[in-house]
FIDOTOR-877574 format. One record per residue (C-alpha): x, y, z; residue number from 1; chain. Coordinates in steps of 0.02 Angstrom, whole numbers, plus 50000, padded with zeros to 5 digits. Layout:
BEGIN
      x      y      z  fipa  vexvex
      X      Y      Z   NUM       A
...
% end
This chain:
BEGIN
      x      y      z  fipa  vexvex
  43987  50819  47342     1       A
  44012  50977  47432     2       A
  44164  51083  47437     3       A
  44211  51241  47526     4       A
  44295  51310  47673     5       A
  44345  51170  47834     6       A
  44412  51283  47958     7       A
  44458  51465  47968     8       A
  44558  51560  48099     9       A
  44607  51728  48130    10       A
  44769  51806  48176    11       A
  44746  51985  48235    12       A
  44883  52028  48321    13       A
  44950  52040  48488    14       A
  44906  52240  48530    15       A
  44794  52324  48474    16       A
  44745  52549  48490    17       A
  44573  52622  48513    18       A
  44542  52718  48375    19       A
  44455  52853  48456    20       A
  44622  52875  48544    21       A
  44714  52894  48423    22       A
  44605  53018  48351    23       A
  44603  53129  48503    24       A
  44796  53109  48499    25       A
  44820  53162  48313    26       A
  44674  53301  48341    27       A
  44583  53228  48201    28       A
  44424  53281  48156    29       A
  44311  53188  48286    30       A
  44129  53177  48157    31       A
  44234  53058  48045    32       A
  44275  52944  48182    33       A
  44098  52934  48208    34       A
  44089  52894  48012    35       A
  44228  52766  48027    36       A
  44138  52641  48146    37       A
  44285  52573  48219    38       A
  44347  52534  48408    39       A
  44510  52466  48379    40       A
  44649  52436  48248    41       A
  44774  52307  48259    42       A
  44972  52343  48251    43       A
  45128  52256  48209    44       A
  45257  52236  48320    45       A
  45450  52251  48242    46       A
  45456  52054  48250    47       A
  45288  52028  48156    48       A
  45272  52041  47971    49       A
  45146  51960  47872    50       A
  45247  51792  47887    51       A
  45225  51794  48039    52       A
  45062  51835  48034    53       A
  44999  51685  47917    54       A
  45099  51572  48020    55       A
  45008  51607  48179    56       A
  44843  51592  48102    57       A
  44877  51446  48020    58       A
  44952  51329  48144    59       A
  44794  51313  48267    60       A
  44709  51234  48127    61       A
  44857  51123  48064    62       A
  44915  51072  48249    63       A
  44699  51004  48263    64       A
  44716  50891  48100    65       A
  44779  50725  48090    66       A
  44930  50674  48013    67       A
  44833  50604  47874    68       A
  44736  50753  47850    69       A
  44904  50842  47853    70       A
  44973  50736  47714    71       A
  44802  50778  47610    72       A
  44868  50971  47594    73       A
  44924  50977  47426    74       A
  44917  51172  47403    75       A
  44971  51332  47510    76       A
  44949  51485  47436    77       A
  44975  51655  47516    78       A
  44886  51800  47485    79       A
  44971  51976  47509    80       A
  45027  52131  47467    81       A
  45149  52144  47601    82       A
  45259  52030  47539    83       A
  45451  52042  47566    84       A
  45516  51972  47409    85       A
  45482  52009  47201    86       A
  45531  51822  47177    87       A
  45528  51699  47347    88       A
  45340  51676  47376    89       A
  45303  51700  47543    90       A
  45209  51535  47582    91       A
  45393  51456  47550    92       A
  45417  51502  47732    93       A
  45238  51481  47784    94       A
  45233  51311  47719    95       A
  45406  51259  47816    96       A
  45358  51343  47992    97       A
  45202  51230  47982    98       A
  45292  51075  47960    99       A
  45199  51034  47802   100       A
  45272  50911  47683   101       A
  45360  50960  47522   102       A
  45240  50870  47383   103       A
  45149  51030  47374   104       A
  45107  51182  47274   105       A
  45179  51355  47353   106       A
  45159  51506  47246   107       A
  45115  51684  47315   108       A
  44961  51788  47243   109       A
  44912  51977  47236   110       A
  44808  52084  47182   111       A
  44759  52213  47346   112       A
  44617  52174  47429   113       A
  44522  52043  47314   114       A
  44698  51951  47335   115       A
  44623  51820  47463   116       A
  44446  51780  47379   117       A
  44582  51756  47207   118       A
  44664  51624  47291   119       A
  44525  51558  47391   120       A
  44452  51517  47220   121       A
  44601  51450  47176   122       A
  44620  51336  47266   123       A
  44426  51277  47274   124       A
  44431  51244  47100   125       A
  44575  51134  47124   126       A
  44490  51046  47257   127       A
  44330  51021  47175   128       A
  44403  50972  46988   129       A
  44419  50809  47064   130       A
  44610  50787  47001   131       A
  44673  50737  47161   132       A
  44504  50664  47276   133       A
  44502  50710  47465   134       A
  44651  50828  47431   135       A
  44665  51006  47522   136       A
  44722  51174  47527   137       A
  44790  51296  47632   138       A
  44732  51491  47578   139       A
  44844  51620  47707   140       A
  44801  51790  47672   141       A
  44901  51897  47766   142       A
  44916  52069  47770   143       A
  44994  52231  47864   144       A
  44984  52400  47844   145       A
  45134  52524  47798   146       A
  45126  52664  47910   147       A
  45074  52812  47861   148       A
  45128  52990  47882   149       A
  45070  53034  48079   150       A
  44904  53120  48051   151       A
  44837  53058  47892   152       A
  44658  52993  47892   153       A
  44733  52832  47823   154       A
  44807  52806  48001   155       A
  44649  52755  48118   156       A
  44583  52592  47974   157       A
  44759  52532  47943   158       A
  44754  52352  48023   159       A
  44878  52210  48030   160       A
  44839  52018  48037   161       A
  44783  51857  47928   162       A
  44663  51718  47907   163       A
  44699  51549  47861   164       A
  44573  51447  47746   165       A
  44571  51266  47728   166       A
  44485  51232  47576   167       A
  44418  51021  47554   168       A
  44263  50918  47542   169       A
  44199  50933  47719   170       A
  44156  51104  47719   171       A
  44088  51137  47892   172       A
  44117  51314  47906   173       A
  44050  51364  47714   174       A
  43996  51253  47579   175       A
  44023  51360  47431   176       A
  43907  51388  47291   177       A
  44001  51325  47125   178       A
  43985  51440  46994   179       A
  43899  51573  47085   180       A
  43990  51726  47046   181       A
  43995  51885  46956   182       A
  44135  51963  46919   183       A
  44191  52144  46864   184       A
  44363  52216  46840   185       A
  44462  52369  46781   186       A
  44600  52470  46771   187       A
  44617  52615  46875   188       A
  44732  52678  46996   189       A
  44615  52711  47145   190       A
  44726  52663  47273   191       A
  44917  52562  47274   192       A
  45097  52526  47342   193       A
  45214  52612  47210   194       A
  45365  52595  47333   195       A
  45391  52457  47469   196       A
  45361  52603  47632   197       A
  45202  52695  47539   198       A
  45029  52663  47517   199       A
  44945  52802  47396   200       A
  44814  52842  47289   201       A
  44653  52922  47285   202       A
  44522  52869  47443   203       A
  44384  52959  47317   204       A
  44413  52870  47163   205       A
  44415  52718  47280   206       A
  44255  52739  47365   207       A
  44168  52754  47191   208       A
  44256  52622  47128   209       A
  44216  52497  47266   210       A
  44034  52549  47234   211       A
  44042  52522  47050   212       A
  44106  52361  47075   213       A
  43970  52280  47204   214       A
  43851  52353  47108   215       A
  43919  52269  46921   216       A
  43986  52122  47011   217       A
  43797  52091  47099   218       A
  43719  52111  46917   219       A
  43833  51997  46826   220       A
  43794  51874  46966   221       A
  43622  51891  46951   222       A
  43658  51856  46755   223       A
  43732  51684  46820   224       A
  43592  51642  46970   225       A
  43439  51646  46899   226       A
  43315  51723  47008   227       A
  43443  51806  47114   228       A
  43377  51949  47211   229       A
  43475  52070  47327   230       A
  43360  52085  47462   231       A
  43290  51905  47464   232       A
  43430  51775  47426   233       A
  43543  51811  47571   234       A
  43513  51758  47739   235       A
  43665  51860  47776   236       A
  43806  51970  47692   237       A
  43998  51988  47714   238       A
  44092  52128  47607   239       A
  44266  52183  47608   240       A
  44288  52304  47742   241       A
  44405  52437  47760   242       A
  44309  52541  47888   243       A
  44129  52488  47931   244       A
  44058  52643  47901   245       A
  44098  52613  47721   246       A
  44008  52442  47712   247       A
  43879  52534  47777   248       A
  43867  52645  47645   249       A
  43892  52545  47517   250       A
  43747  52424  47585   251       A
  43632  52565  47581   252       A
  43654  52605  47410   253       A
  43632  52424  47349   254       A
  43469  52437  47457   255       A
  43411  52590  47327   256       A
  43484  52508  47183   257       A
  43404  52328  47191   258       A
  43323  52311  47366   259       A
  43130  52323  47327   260       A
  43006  52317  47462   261       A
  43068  52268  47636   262       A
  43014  52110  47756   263       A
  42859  52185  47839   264       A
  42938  52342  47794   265       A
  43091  52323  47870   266       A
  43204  52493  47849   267       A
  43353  52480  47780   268       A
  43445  52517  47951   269       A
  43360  52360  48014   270       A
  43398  52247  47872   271       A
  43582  52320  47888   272       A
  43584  52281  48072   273       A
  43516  52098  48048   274       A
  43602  52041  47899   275       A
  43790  52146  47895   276       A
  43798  52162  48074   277       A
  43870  52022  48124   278       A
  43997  52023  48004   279       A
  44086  52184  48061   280       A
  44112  52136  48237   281       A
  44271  52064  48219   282       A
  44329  52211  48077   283       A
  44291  52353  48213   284       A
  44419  52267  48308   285       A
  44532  52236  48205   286       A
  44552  52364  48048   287       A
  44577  52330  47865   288       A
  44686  52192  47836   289       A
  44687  52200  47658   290       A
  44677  52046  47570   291       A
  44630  51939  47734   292       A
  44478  52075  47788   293       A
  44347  51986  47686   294       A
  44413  51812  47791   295       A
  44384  51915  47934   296       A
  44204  51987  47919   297       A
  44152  51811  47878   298       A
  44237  51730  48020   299       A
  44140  51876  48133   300       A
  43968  51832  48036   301       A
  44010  51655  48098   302       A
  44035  51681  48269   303       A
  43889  51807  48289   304       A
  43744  51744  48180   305       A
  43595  51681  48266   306       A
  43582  51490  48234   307       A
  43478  51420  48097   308       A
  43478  51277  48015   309       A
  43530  51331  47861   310       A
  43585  51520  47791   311       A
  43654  51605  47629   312       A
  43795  51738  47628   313       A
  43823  51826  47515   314       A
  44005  51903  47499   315       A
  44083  52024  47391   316       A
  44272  52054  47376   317       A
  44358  52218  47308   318       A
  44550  52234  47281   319       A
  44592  52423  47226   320       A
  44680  52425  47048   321       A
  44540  52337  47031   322       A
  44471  52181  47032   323       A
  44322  52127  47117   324       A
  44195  51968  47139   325       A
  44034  51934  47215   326       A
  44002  51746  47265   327       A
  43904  51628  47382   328       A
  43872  51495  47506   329       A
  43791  51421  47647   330       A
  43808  51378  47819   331       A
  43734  51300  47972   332       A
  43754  51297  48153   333       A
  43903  51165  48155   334       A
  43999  51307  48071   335       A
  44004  51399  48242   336       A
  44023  51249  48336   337       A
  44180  51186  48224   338       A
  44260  51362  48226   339       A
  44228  51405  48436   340       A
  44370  51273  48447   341       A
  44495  51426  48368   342       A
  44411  51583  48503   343       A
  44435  51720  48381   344       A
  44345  51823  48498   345       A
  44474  51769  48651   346       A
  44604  51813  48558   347       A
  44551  51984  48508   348       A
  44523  52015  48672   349       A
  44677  51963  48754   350       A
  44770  52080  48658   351       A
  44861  52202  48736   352       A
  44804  52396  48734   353       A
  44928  52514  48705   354       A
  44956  52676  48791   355       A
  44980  52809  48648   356       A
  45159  52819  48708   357       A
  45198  52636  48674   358       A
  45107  52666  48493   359       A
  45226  52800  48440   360       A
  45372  52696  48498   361       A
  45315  52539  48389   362       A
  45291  52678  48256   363       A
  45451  52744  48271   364       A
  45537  52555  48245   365       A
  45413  52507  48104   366       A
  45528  52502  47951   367       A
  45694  52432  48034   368       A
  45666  52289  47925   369       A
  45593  52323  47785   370       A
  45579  52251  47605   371       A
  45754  52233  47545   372       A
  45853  52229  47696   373       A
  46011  52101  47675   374       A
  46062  52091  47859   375       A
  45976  52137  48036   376       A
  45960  52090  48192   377       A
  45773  52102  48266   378       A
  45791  52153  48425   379       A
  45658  52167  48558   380       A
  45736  52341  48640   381       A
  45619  52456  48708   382       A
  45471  52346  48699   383       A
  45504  52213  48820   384       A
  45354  52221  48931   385       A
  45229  52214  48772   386       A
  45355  52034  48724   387       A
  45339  51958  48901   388       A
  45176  51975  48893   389       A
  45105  51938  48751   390       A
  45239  51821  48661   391       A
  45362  51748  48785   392       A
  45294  51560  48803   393       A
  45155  51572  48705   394       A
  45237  51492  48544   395       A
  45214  51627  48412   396       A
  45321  51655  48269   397       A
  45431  51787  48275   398       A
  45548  51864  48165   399       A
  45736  51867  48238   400       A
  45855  51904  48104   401       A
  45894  51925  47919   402       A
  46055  51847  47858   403       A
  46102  51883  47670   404       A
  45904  51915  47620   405       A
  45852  51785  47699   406       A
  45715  51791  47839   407       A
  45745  51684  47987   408       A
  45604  51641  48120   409       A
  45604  51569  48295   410       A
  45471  51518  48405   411       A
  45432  51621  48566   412       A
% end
């Protein structure tokens, strides 16, 4: 029996900023936009948090299941590190928005970036250990950026969004390989949230890191896979993605480090092009989204791959602090065909552009609710146009109030 990943669907906001915009408006240093590779970064609105988020990429795949297959979901976990609580998990509210019923798991995981592939693997062992057969589970990694300082490099990649994983034993989208991974993990203190409004750290330390994980990960992988080569085993390859430039980089240095000779002699731009390129479509839209941006390469890979009857990807997660896995599994056509029902692309697209104007003025609201706030109204104020447009009707969560620490949400 196979098990793996059912459906997947992204959340990636409801505006969105072109980066190169931004850049011109921050007078930024216009080579390293070039080195970014990005078009557009997602951004929260004062009524979105990552609740929110997980919600709205969860319920187009829960509103498509049966009621049966609804009563099968014996596990939601959220992945984050934008939660808004040290105790109250936030899938407590995920799994109540989504009308799920209450003989269930809910616990909350974290650990940066590699928080979504943690639970993803979570929740596939429970699936597969065969303690409850035909049961599922719900993986929402979800995920937004605090803002920066205005001006910071940190600024253009700094996403918001989530994808929602249903992990089973029909696994249309990705059957995953049991057992296939490497792991490698240490401590260092690259990159982290010391205080609920900062993200700091080191973007050096990071970048070597990142790259001394995929490489150790890949070789304790290969330790597992016999006859695992680099070059040769993947059809295709999805890695954690804060900018694509960096993916790039860190592709060509695997390339050096365990490539070997190329398909016909294929450079390493044009094995970079065919088997990564797909998966950063959706990430140059939409910015690092922490624990979710691995989710999102692969749903991009999906969506973009030429059709064949039957491909390996291999992924590799990284999650600053660090932790970090390399894994595998296969798909076919029907993956695309099962996950154009959700339109990630549509959606991406629909999103409203902001004006650098309107981008300041979200900026200016971002921390009016914050972690820790006991009591606030969430009022829609100076943004109305973006909410008629984008929200009004279109039955999205929203955040409307907090009432004694506790987060109440409404439907648009």
């Amino acid at each position: 029996m196979e098990f793996g990943i059912e459906a997947a669907n992204v959340y990636g906001g409801q505006t969105c900023l072109d980066v190169r915009t931004l850049f011109e408006a921050r007078k930024l240093d216009l080579s390293r936009f070039e080195n970014l590779m990005m078009e557009k970064k997602a951004v929260a609105l004062p009524w979105e948090d990552a609740i929110t988020n997980g919600v709205n990429a969860a319920k187009p795949i829960i509103d498509r299941l049966s009621p049966e297959e609804r009563s099968r979901i014996e596990m939601v976990i959220a992945a984050t590190e934008s939660g808004n609580d040290f105790g109250k998990a936030s899938s407590t509210y995920m799994h109540d928005y989504l009308g799920l019923h209450r003989n269930c798991r809910l616990f909350e995981v974290k650990q940066a970036c590699y928080g979504g592939t943690a639970a993803l693997q979570m929740a596939l062992c429970f699936v597969a250990s065969g303690v409850s057969p035909g049961a599922k589970a719900l993986v929402i990694a979800t995920d937004e950026a605090r803002h920066g300082a205005r001006g910071s490099y940190h600024e253009p990649s700094q996403g918001t969004g989530a994808v929602a994983v249903l992990v089973g034993n029909a696994p249309t989208v990705l059957s995953m390989d049991l057992g296939a991974n490497g792991l490698y993990s240490y401590e260092v203190m690259d990159t982290c949230r010391p205080q609920p409004g900062l993200e700091a750290g080191d973007p050096d330390l990071s970048l070597l890191s990142y790259l001394e994980c995929l490489q150790q990960s890949f070789r304790a992988y290969m330790d597992r896979v016999e006859g695992a080569d680099f070059r040769t085993s993947f059809d295709y390859l999805v890695f954690h993605t804060p900018f694509a430039g960096m993916v790039k980089g860190a592709h060509r240095k695997m390339m050096r480090t365990f490539g070997g000779p190329g398909q016909g002699g294929e450079s390493v731009e044009a094995d970079f092009q065919r088997r990564m390129g797909p998966s950063l479509r959706y990430c140059t839209q939409v910015g690092n989204i922490y624990s979710a941006t691995v989710f999102l390469a692969l749903c991009g890979l999906i969506d973009h791959a030429p059709a064949s009857d039957f491909q390996r990807v291999g992924l590799f997660s990284y999650g600053s602090g660090c932790a970090s896995e390399f894994y595998s599994g296969t798909f076919t056509p029907a993956a695309r065909q099962a996950q154009a029902r959700f339109d990630i692309g549509g959606h991406l697209a629909r999103r409203h552009q902001l004006r650098m104007e309107e981008y300041e003025a979200i900026h200016d609201r971002s921390e009016e609710v914050g972690f820790g706030t006991r009591d606030a109204e969430v009022a829609i104020g100076n943004l109305g146009d973006i909410y008629e447009r984008q929200f009004a009707g279109r039955k999205l969560l929203r955040l409307e109030r907090v009432k004694g620490f506790h987060r109440e949400y409404a439907w648009t």
